[in-house]
C-alpha positions as CSV (number, residue, x, y, z in Angstrom):
1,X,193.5,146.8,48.0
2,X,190.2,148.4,47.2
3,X,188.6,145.3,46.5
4,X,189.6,144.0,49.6
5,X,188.2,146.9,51.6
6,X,185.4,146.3,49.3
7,X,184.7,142.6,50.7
8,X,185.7,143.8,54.4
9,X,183.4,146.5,54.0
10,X,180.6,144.1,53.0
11,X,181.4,141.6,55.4
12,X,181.3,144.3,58.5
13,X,178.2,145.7,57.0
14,X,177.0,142.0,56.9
15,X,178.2,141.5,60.6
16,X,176.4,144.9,61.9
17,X,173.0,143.7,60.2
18,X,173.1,140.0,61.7
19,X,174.0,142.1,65.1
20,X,171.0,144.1,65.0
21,X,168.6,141.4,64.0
22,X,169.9,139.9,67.0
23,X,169.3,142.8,69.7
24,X,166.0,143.1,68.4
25,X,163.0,142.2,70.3
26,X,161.0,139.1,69.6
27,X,157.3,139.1,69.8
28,X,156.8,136.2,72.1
29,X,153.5,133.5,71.1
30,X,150.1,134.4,73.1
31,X,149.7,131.7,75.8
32,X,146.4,130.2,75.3
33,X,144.2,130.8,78.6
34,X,143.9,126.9,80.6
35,X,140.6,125.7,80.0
36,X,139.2,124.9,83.2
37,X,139.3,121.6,85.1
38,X,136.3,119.8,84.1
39,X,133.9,119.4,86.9
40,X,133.9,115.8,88.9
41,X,131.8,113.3,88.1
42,X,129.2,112.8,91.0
43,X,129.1,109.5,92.2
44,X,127.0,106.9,91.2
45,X,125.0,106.0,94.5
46,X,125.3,102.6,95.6
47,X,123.7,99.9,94.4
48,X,120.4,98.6,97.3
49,X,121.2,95.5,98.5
50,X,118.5,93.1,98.9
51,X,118.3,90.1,100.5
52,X,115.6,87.2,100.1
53,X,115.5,84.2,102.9
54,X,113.6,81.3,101.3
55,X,112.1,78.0,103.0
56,X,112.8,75.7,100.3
57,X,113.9,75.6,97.5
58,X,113.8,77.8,94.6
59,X,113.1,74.8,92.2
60,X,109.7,73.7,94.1
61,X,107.4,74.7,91.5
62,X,105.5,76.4,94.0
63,X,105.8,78.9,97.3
64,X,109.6,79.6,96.7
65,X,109.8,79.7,93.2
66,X,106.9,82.0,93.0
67,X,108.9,84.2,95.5
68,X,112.1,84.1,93.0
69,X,110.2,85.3,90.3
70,X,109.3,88.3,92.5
71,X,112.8,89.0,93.1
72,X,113.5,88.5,89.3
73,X,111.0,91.3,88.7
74,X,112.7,93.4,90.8
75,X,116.3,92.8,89.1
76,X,113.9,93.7,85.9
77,X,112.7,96.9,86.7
78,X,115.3,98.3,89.0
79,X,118.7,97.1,86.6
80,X,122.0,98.4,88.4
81,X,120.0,100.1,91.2
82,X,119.7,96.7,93.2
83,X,121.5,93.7,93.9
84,X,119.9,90.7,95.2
85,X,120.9,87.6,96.7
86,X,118.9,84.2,98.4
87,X,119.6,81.6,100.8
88,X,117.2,79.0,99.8
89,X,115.9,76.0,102.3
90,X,116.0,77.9,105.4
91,X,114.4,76.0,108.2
92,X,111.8,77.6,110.2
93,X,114.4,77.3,113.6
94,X,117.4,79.2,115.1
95,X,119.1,78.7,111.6
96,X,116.6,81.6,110.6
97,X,117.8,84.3,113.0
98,X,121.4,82.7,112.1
99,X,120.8,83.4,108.2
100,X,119.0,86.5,108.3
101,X,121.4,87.9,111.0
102,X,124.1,87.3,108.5
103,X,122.6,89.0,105.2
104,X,122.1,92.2,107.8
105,X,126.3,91.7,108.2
106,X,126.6,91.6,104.9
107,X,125.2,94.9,103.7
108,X,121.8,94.0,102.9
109,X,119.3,97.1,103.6
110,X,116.5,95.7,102.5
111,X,115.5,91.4,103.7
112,X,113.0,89.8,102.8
113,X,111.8,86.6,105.0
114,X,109.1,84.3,103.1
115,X,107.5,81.8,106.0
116,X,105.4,82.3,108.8
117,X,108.0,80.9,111.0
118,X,110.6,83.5,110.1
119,X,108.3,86.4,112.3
120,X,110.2,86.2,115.4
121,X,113.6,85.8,114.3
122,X,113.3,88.7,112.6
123,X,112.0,91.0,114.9
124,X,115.4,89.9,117.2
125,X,117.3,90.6,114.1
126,X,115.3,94.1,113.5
127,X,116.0,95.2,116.6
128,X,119.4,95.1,116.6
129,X,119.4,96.8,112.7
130,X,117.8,100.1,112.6
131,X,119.0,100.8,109.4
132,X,118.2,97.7,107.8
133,X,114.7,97.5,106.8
134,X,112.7,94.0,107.8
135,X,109.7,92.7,105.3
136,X,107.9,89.1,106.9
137,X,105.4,87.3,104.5
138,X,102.3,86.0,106.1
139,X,103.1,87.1,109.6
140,X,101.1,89.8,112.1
141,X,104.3,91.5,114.3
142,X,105.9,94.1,112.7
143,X,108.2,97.4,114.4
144,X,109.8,100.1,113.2
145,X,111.6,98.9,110.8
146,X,109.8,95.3,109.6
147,X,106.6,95.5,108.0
148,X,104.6,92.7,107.0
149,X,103.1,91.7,103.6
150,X,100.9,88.6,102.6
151,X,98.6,87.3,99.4
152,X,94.7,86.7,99.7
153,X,95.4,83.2,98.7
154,X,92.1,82.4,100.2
155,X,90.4,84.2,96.9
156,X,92.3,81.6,94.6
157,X,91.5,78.7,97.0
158,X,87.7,79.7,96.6
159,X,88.1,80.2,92.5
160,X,89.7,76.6,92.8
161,X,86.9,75.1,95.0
162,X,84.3,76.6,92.5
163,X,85.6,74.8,89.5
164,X,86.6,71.3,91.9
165,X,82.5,71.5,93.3
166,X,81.8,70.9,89.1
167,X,84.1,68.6,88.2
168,X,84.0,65.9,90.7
169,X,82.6,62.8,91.1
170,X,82.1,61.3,94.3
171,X,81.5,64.7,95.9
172,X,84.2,64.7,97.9
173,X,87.0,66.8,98.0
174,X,90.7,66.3,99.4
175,X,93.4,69.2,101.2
176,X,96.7,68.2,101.8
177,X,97.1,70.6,104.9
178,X,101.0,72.1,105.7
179,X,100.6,73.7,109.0
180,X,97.1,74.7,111.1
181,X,97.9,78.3,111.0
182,X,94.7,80.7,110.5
183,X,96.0,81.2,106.8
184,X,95.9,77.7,105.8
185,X,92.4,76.9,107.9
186,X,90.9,79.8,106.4
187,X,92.2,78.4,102.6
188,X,90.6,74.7,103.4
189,X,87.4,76.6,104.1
190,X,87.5,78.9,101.5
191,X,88.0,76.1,99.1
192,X,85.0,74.3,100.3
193,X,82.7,77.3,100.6
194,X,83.3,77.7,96.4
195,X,82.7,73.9,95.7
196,X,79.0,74.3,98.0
197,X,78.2,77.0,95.8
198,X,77.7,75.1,92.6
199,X,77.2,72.3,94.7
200,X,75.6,71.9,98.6
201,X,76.4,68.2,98.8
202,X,80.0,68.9,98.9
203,X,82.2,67.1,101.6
204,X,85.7,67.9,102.1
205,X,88.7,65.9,103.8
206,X,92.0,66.8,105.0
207,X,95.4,65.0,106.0
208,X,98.0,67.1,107.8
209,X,101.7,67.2,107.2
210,X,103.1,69.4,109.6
211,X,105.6,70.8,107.1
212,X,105.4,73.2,104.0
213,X,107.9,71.5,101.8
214,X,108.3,67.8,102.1
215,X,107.4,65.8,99.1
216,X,107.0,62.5,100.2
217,X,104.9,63.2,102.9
218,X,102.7,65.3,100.9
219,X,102.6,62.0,97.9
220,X,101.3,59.8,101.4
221,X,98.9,62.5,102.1
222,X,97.0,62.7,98.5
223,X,97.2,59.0,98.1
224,X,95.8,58.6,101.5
225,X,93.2,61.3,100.3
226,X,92.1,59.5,97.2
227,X,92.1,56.2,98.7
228,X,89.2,57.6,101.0
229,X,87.3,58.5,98.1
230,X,88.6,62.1,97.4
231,X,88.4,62.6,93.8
232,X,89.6,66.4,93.1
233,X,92.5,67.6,95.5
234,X,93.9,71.3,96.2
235,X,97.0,71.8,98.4
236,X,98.6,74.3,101.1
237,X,101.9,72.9,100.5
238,X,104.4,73.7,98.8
239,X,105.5,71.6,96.3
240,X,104.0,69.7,92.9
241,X,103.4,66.6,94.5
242,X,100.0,66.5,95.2
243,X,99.3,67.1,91.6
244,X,101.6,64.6,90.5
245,X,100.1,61.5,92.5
246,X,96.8,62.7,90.9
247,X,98.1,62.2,87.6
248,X,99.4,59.2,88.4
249,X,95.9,58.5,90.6
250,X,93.8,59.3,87.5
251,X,91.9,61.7,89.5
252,X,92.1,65.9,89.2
253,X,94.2,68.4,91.2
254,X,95.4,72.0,91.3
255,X,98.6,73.9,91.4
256,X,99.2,76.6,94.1
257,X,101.1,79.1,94.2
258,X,102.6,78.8,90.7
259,X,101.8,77.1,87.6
260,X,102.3,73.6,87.8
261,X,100.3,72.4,84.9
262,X,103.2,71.0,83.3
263,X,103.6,68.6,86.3
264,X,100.2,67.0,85.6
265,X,98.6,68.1,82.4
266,X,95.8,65.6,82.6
267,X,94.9,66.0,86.2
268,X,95.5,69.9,86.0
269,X,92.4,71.6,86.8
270,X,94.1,75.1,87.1
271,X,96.3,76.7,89.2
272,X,96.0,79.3,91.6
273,X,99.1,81.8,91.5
274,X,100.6,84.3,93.8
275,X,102.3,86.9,91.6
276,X,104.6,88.6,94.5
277,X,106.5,90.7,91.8
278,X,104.1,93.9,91.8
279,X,104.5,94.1,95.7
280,X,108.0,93.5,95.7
281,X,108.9,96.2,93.3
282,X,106.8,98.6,95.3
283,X,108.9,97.6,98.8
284,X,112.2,98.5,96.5
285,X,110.8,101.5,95.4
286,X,109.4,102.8,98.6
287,X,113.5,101.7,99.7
288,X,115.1,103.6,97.3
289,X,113.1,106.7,97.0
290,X,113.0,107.2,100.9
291,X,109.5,106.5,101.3
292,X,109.4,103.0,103.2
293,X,107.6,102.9,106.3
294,X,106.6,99.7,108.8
295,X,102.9,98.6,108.6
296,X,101.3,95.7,106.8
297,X,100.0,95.0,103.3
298,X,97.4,92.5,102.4
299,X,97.3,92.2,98.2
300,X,94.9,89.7,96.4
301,X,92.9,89.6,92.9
302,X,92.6,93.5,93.1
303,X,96.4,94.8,93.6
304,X,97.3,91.8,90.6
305,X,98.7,89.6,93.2
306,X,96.4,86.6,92.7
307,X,95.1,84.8,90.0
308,X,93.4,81.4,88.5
309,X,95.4,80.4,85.4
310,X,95.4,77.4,82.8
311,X,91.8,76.5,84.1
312,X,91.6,72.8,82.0
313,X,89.6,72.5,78.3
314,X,86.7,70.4,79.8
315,X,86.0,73.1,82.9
316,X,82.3,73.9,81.8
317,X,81.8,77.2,80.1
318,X,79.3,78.3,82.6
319,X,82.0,77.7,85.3
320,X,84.6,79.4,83.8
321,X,82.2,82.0,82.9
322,X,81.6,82.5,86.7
323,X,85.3,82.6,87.9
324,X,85.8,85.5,85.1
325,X,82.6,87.3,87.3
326,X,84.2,86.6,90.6
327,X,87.3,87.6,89.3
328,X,85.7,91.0,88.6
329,X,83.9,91.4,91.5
330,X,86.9,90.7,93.8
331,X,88.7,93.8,91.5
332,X,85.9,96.2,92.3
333,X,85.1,95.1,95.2
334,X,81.8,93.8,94.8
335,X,82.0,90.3,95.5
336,X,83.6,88.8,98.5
337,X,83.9,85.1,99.3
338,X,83.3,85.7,103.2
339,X,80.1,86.8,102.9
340,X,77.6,85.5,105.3
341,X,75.5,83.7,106.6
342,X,78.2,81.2,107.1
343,X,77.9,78.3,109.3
344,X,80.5,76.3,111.6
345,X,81.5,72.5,111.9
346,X,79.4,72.9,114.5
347,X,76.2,74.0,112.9
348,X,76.6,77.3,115.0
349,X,76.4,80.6,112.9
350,X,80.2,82.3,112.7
351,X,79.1,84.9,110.3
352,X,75.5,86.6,110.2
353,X,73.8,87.1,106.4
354,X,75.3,89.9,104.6
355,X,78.3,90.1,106.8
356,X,81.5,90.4,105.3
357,X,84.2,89.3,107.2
358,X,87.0,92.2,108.0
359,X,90.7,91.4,108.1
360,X,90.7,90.9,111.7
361,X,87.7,87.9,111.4
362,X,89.7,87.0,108.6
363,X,93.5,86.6,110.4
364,X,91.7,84.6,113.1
365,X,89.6,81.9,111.8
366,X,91.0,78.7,113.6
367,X,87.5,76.6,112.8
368,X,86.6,74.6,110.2
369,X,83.1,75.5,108.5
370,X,80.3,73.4,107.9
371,X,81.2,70.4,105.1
372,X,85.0,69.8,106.6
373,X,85.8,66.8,108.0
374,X,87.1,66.1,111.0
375,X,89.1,68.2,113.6
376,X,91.5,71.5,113.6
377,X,95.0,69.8,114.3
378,X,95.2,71.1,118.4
379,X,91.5,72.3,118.6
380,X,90.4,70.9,122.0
């Protein structure tokens, strides 16, 4: 028996000890505090749209595809700020306001048109777009929001007529002409002023096309040219042709607007080049950073826009000795091909000695001068 109360004694001393284990309190974990919610992420701002309307096409060798490389620059320095889009061979006609009316739809806030003839459909697009902003190549309207932009291209037409008044022959020079517009007048005469500086006996002829981009007509035109004794040829068109019926011709040509040597490396005298990338980037950035604003811009040899490149092996030292000068001078400003006195078709005086023509004599000259051949297509 006294074992027994023994083992019942342990077991309810056993029992009491489990019981006050269990009534005591429990020291419950420290909740860590919640870190807090981590901040949003701001947004990342929408990419600018950019929109580029093109009159032929980007594979022309020339106008256009010196134009896509401008918009590849800005894809280049501007990465996922920008996307940019083209519609390639857009006619100078209704289609224009159609096409540019319809990258305005599509989000675009920033269009680019890249002919003369795109002027007014643009302005009709512009004004019903405030908050798209307009840029027109070549063109003089502009409103709130369109501003124009353009390339001296008559500074590489004169470094071209320089080295063409050397090499030729016969002394007589050939322009296949696009359309009688002041810029492409002022480009024939340019070219022919540089060749009658190295050389006053210099003639120069001129066959019309009436169209910027149309190959065949442009091959009739040079052939026509060299036929009638034109032995060096420059061009206001757009695409390689010229220089290729030169090469085929045996005679000499230039490239315009890009490089072409590669289309006639034997008749490649040099080319003169638009580089429209440094004044493209400067539109974007002016768009992005808030700072655009309508006007017009006007960039040649100085702002890097224009150039004379791949000028041949057998150009004279001498010659290319002086386009490296004019080069210069057109950087500093010292030099200026419009200088006077320069004479007319007519003989009469258009700009006195020691004049330099101003942007306004400039964006109007609808005349031929002295040493150009026949008449201004509509010039009474």
């Amino acid at each position: 028996m006294n074992s027994k109360r023994a083992l019942l004694a342990a077991g309810l001393g056993a029992a009491m000890f489990a019981a006050l284990v269990g009534c005591g309190k429990k020291e419950e974990p420290k909740k860590e505090a919640a870190a807090p919610a981590p901040a949003p992420a701001a947004a990342k701002p929408e990419p600018l749209k950019i929109a580029f309307a093109y009159v032929g096409p980007v594979g022309d060798g020339g106008w256009t595809f010196a134009h896509d490389n401008g918009r590849k620059a800005i894809e280049k320095e501007f990465g996922d700020k920008v996307v940019t889009s083209f519609v390639e061979k857009v006619p100078e006609s209704a289609d224009a306001e159609r096409v540019i009316r319809d990258m305005a739809g599509q989000g675009n806030k920033l269009i680019f048109g890249t002919t003369f003839g795109y002027m007014e459909p643009m302005l009709k697009v512009a004004a019903d777009n405030k908050g798209v902003k307009f840029e027109h190549a070549t063109g003089y309207k502009t409103a709130d929001n369109m501003r124009t932009y353009d390339s001296r291209t008559y500074e590489g037409a004169y470094m071209a007529g320089v080295i063409a008044g050397k090499m030729t022959k016969s002394n007589t020079l050939g322009v296949v002409g696009s359309i009688p517009i002041p810029e492409v007048i002022r480009n024939i005469n340019s070219f022919t002023m540089g060749a009658q500086s190295v050389n006053p006996k210099i003639k120069t002829k001129v066959v019309w096309v009436g169209e910027w981009f149309n190959p065949p007509k442009e091959t009739e035109a040079a052939t026509a040219l060299i036929n009638g004794g034109a032995d060096v040829l420059m061009q206001n068109t757009d695409s390689s042709a010229v220089l290729q019926t030169a090469e085929k011709m045996g005679k000499r040509a230039f490239g315009w607007d890009s490089d072409m040597t590669a289309y006639g490396p034997k008749a490649h005298l040099g080319s003169a080049v638009i580089n429209w990338g440094p004044y493209y980037i400067k539109a974007t950035r002016d768009a992005l950073d808030g700072k655009w604003a309508t006007g017009q811009a006007w960039w040649g040899v100085k702002e890097g826009a224009i150039d004379m490149v791949n000028v041949a092996a057998d150009v004279p030292a001498d010659i290319k000795a002086k386009i490296d000068e004019i080069k210069a001078g057109l950087k500093s400003g010292n030099f200026h091909p419009w200088t006077g006195p320069i004479v007319g078709q007519d003989g009469k005086e258009v700009l006195a000695k020691g004049v330099v023509a101003d942007d306004k004599f400039l964006g109007g000259v609808k005349f031929y001068v002295k040493g150009v051949e026949g008449k201004v297509p509509g010039d009474k």
